[in-house]
PQR file of N, CA, C, O and H, with PARSE charges and radii, in Angstrom:
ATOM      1  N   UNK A   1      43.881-128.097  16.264 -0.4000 1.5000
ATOM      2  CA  UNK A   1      45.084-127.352  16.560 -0.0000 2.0000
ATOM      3  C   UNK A   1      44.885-126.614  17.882  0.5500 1.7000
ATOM      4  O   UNK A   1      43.854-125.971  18.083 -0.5500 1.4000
ATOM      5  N   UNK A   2      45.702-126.687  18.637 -0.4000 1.5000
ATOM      6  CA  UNK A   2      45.823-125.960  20.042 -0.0000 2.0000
ATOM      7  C   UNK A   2      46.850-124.599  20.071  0.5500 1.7000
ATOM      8  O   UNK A   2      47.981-124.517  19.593 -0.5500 1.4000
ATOM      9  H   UNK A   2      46.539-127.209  18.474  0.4000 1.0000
ATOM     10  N   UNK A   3      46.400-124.002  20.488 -0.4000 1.5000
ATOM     11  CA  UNK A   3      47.135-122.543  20.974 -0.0000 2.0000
ATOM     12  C   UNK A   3      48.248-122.356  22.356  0.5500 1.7000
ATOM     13  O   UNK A   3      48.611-121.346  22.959 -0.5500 1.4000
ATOM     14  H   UNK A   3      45.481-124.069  20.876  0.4000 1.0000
ATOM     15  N   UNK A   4      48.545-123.631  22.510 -0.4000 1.5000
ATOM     16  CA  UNK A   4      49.253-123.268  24.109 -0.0000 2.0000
ATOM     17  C   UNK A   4      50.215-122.523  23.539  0.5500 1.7000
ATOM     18  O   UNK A   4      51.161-123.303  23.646 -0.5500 1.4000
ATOM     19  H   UNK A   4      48.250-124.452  22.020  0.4000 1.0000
ATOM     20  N   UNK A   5      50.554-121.775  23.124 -0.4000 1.5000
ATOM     21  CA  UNK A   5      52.591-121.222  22.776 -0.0000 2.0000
ATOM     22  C   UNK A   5      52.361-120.024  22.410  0.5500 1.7000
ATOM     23  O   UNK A   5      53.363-119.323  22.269 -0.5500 1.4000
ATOM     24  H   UNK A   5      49.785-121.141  23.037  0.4000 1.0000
ATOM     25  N   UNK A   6      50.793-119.291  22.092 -0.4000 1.5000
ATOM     26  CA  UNK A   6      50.486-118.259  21.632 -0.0000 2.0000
ATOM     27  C   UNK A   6      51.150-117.147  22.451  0.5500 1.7000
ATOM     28  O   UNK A   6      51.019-117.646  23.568 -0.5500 1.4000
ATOM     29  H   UNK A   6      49.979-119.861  22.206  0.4000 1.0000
ATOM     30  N   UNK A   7      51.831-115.870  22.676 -0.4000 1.5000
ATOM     31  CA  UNK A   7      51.657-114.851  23.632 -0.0000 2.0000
ATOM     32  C   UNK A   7      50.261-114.859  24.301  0.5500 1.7000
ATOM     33  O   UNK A   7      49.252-115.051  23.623 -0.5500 1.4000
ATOM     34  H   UNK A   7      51.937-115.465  21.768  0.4000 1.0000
ATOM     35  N   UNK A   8      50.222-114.699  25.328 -0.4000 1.5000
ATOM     36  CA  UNK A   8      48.869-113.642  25.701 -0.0000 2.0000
ATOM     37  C   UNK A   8      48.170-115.025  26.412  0.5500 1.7000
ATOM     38  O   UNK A   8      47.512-115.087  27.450 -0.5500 1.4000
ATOM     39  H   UNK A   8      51.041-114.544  25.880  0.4000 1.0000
ATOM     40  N   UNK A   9      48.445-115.795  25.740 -0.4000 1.5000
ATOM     41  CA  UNK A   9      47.516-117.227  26.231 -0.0000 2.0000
ATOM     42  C   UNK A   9      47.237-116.867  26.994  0.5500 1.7000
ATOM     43  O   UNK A   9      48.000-116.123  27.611 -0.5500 1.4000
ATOM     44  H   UNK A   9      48.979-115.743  24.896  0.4000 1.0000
ATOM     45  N   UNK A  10      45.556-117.237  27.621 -0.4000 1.5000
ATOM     46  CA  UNK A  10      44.785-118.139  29.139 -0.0000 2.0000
ATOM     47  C   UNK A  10      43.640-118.735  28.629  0.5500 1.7000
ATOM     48  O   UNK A  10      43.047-118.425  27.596 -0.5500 1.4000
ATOM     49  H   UNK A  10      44.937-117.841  27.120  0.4000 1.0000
ATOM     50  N   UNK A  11      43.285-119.891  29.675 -0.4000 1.5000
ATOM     51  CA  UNK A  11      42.948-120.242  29.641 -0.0000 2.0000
ATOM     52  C   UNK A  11      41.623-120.006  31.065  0.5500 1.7000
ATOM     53  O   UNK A  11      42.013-119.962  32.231 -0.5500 1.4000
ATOM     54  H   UNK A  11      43.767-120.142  30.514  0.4000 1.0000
ATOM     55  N   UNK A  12      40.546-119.915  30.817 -0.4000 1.5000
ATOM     56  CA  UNK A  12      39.448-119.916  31.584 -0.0000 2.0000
ATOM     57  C   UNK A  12      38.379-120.862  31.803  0.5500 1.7000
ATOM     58  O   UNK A  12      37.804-121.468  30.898 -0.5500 1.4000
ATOM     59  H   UNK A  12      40.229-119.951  29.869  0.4000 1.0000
ATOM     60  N   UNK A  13      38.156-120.958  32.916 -0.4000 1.5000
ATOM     61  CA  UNK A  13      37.365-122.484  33.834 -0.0000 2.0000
ATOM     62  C   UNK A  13      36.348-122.079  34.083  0.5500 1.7000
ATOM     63  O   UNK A  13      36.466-121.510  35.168 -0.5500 1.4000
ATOM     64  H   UNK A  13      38.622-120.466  33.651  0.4000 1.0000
ATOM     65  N   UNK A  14      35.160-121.997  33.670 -0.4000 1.5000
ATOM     66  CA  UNK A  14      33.708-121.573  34.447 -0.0000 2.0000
ATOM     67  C   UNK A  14      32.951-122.882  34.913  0.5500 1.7000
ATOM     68  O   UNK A  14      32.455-123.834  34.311 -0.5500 1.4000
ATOM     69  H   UNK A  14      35.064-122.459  32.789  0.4000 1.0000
ATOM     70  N   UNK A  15      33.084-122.500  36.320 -0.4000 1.5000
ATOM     71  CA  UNK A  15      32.253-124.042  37.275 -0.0000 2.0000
ATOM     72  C   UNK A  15      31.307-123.988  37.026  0.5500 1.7000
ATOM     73  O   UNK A  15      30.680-122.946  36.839 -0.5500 1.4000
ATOM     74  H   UNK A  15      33.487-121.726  36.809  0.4000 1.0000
ATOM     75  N   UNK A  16      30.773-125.433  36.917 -0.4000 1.5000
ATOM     76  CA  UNK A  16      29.234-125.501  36.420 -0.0000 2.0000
ATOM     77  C   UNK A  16      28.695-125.297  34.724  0.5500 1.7000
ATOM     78  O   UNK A  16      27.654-125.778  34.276 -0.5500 1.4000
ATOM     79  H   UNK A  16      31.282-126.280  37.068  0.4000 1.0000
ATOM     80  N   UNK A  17      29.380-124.725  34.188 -0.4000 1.5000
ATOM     81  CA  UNK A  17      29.103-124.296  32.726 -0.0000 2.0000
ATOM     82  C   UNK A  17      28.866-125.870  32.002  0.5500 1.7000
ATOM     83  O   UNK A  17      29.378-126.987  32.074 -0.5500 1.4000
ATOM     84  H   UNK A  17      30.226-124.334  34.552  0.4000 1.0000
ATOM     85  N   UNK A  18      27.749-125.185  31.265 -0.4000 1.5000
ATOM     86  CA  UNK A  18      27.278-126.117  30.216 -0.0000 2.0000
ATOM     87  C   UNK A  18      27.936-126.029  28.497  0.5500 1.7000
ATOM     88  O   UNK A  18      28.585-125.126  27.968 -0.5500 1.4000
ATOM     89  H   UNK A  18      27.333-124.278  31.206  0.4000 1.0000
ATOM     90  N   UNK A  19      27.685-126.733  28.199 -0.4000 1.5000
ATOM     91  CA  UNK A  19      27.697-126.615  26.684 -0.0000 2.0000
ATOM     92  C   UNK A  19      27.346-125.489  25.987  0.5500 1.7000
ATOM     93  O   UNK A  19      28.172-124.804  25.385 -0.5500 1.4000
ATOM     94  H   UNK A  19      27.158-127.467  28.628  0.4000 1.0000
ATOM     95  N   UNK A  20      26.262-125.274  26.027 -0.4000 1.5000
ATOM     96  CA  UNK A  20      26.054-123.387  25.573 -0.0000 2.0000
ATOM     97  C   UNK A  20      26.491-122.480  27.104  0.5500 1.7000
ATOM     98  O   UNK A  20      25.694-122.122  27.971 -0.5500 1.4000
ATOM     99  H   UNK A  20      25.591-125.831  26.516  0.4000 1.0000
ATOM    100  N   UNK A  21      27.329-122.360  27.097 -0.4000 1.5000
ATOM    101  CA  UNK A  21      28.066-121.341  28.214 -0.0000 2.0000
ATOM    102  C   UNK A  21      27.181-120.021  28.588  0.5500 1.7000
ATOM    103  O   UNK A  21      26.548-119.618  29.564 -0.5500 1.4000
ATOM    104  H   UNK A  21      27.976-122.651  26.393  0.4000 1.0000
ATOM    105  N   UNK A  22      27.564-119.462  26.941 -0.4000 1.5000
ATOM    106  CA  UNK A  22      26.752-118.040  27.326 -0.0000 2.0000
ATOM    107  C   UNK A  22      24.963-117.727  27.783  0.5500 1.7000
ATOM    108  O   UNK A  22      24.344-116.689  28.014 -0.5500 1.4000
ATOM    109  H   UNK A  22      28.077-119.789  26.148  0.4000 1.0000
ATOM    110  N   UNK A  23      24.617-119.014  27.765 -0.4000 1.5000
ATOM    111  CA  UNK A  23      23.124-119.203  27.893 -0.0000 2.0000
ATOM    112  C   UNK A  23      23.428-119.617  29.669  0.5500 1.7000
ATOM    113  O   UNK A  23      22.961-118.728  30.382 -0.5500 1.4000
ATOM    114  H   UNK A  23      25.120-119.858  27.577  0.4000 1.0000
ATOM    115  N   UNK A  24      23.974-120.550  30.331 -0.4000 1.5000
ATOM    116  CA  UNK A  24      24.184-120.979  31.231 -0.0000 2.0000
ATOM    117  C   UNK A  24      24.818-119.943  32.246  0.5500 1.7000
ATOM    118  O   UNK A  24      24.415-119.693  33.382 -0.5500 1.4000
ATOM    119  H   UNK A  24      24.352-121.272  29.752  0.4000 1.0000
ATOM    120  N   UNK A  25      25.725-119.488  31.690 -0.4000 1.5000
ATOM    121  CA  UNK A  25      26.793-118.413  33.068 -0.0000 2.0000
ATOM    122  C   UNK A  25      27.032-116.812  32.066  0.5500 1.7000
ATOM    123  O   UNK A  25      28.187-116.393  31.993 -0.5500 1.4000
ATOM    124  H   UNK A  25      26.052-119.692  30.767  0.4000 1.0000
ATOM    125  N   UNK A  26      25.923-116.030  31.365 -0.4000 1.5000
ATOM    126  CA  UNK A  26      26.300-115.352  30.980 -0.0000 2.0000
ATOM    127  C   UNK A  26      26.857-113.997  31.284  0.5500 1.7000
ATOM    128  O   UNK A  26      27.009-113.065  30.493 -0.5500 1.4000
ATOM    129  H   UNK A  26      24.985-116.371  31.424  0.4000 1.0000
ATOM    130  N   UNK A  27      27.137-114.041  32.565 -0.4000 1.5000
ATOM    131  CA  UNK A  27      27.589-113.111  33.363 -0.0000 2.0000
ATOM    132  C   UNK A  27      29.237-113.304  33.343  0.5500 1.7000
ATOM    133  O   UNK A  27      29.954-112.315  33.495 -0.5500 1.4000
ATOM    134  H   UNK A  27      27.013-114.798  33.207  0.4000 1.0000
ATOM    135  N   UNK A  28      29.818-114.656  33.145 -0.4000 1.5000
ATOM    136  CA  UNK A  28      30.876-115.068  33.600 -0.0000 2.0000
ATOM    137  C   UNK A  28      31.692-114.648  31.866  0.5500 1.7000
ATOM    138  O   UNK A  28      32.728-114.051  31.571 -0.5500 1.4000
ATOM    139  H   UNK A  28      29.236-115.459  33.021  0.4000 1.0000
ATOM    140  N   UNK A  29      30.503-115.373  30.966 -0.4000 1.5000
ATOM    141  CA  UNK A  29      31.242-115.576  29.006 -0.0000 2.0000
ATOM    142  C   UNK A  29      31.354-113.783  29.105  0.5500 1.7000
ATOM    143  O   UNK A  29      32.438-113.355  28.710 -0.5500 1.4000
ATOM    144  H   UNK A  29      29.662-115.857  31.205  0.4000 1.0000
ATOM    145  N   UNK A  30      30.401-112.773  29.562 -0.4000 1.5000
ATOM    146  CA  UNK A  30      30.491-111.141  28.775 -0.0000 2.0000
ATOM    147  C   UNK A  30      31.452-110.834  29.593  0.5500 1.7000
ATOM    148  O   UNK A  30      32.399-110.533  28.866 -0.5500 1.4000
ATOM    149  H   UNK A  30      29.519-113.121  29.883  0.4000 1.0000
ATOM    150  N   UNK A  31      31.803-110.721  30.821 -0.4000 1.5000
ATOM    151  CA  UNK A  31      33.214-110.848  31.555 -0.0000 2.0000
ATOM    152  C   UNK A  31      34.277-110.988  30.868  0.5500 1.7000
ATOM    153  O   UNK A  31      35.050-110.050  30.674 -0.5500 1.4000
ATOM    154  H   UNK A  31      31.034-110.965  31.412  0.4000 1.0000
ATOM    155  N   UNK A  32      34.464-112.207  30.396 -0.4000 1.5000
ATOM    156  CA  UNK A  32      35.507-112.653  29.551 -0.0000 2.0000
ATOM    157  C   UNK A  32      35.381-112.060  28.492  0.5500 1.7000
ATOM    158  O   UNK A  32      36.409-111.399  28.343 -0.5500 1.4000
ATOM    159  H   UNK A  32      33.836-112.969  30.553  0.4000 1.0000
ATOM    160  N   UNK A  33      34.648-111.896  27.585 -0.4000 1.5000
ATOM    161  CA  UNK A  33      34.620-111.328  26.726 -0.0000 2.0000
ATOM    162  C   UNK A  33      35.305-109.442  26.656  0.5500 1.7000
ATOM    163  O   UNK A  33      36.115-108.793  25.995 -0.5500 1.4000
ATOM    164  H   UNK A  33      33.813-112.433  27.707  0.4000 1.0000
ATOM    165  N   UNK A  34      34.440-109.254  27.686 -0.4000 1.5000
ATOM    166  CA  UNK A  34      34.900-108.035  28.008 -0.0000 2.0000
ATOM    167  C   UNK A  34      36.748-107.564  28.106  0.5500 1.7000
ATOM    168  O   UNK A  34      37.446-106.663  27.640 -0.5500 1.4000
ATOM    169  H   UNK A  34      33.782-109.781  28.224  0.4000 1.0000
ATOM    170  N   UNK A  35      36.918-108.543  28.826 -0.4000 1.5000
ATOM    171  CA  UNK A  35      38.256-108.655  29.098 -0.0000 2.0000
ATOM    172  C   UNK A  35      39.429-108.736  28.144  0.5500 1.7000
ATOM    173  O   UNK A  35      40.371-107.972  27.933 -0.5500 1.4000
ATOM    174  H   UNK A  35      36.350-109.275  29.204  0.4000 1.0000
ATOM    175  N   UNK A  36      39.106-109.795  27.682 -0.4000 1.5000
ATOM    176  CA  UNK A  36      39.522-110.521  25.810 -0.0000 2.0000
ATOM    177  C   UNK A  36      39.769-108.742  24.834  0.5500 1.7000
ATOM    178  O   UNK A  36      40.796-108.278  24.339 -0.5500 1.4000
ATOM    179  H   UNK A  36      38.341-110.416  27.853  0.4000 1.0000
ATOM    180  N   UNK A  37      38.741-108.322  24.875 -0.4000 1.5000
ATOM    181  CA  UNK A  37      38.578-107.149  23.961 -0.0000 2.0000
ATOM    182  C   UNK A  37      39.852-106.102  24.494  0.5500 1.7000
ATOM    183  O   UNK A  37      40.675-105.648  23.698 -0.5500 1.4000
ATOM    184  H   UNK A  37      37.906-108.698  25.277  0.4000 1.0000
ATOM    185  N   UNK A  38      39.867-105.880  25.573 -0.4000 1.5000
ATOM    186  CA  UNK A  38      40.836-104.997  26.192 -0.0000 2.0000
ATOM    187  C   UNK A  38      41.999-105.096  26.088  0.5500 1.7000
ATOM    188  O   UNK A  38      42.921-104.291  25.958 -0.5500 1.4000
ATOM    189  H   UNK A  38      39.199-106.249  26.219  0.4000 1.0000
ATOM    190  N   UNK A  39      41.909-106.232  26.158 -0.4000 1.5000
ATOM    191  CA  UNK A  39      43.806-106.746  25.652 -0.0000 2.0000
ATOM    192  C   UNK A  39      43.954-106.529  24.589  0.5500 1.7000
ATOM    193  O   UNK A  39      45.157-106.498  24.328 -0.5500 1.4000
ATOM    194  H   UNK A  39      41.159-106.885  26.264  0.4000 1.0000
ATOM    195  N   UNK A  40      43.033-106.253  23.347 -0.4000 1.5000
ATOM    196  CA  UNK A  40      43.522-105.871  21.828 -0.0000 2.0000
ATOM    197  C   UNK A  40      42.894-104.925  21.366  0.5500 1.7000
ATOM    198  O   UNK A  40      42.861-105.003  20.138 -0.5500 1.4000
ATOM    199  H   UNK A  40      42.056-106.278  23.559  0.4000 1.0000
ATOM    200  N   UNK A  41      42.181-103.742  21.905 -0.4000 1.5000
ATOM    201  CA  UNK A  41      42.336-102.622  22.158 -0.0000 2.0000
ATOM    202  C   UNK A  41      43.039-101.498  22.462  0.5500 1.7000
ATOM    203  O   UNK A  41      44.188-101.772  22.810 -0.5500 1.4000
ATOM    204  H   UNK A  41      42.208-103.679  22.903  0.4000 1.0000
ATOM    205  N   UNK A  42      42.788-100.351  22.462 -0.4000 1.5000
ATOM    206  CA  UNK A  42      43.520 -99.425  22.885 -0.0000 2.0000
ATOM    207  C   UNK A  42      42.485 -98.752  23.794  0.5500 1.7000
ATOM    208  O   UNK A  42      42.744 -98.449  24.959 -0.5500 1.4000
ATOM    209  H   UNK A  42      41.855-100.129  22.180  0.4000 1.0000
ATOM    210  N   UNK A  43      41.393 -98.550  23.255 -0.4000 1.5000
ATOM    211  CA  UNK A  43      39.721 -98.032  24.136 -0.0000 2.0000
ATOM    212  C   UNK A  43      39.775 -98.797  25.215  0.5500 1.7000
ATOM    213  O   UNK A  43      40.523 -99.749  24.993 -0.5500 1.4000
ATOM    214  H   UNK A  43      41.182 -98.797  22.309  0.4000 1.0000
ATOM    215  N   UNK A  44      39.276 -98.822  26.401 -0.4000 1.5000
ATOM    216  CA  UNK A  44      38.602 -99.900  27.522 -0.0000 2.0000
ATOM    217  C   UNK A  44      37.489 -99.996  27.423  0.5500 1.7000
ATOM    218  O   UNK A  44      36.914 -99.026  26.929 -0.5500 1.4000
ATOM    219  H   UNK A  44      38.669 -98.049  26.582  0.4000 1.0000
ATOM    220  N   UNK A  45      36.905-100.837  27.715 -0.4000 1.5000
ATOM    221  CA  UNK A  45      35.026-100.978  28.031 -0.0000 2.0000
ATOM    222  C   UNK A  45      35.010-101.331  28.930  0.5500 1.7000
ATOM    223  O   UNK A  45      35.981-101.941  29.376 -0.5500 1.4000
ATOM    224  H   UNK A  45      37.373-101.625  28.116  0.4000 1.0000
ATOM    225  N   UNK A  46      33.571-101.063  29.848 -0.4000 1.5000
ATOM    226  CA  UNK A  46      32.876-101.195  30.842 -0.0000 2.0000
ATOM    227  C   UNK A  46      31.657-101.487  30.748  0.5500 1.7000
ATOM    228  O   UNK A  46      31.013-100.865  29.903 -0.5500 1.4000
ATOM    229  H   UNK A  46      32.781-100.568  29.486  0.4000 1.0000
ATOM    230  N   UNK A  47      30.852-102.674  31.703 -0.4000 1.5000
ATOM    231  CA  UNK A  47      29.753-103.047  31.183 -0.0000 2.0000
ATOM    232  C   UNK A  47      28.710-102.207  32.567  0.5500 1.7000
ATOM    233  O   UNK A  47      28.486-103.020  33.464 -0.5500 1.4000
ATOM    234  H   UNK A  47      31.375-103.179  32.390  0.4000 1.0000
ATOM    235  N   UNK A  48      28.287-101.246  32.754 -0.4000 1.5000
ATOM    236  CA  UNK A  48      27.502-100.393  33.606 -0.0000 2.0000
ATOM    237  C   UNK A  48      25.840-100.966  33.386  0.5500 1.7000
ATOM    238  O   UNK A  48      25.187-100.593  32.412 -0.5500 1.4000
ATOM    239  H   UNK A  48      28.470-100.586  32.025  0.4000 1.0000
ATOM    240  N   UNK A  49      25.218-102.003  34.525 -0.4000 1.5000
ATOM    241  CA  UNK A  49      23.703-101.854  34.203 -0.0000 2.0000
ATOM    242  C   UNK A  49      23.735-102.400  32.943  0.5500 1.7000
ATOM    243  O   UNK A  49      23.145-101.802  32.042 -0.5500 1.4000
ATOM    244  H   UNK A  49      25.748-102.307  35.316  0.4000 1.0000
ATOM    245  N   UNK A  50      24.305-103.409  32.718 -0.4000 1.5000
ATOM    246  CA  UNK A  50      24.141-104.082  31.547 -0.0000 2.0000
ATOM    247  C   UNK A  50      24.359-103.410  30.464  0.5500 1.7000
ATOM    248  O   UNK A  50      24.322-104.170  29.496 -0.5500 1.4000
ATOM    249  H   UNK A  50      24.784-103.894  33.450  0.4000 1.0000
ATOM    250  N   UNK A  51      24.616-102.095  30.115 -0.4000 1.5000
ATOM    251  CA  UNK A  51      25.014-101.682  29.021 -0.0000 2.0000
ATOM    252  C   UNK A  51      26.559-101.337  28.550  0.5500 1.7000
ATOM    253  O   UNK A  51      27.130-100.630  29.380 -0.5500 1.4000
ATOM    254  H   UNK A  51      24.646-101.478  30.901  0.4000 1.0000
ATOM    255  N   UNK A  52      27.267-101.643  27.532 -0.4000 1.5000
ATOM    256  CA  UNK A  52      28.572-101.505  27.742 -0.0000 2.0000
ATOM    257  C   UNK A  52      29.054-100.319  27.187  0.5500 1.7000
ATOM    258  O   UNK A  52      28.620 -99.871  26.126 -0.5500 1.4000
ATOM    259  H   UNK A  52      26.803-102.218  26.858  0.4000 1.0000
ATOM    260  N   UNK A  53      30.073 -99.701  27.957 -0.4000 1.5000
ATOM    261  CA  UNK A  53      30.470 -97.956  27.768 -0.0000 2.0000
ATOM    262  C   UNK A  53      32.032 -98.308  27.224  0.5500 1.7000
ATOM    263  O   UNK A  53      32.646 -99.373  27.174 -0.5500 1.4000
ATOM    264  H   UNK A  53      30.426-100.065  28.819  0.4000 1.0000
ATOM    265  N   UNK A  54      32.379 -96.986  26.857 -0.4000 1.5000
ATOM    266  CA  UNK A  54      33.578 -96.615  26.965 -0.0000 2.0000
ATOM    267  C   UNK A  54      34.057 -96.095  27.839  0.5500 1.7000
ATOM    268  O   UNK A  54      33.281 -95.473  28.564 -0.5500 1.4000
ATOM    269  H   UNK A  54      31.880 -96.121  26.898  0.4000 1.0000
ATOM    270  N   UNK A  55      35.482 -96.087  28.188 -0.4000 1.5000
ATOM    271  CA  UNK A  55      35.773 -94.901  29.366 -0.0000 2.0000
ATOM    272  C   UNK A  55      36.678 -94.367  29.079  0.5500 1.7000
ATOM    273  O   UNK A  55      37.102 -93.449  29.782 -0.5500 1.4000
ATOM    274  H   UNK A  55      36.112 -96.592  27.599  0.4000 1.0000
TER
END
């Protein structure tokens, strides 16, 4: 089953990414991730020095 019709949809392209993504570009998957979370939140996060805050 595919999600194209969802609200909110996107879709994200990481060049070069492998099969295990987050092992390969994990700078690019906690990004997204990061991001993902914010939209269904009300808190924001920030990832400072590798550790992730609130603000």
């Amino acid at each position: 089953m595919r999600f194209v019709s969802a609200a909110g949809t996107r879709l994200r392209v990481v060049e070069g990414g492998q099969h295990f993504l987050s092992a390969s570009k994990p700078d690019d998957v906690n990004a997204a991730a990061v991001e993902f979370a914010n939209r269904w939140t009300s808190r924001r996060w920030c990832v400072v020095g590798g550790v992730s805050r609130i603000m």
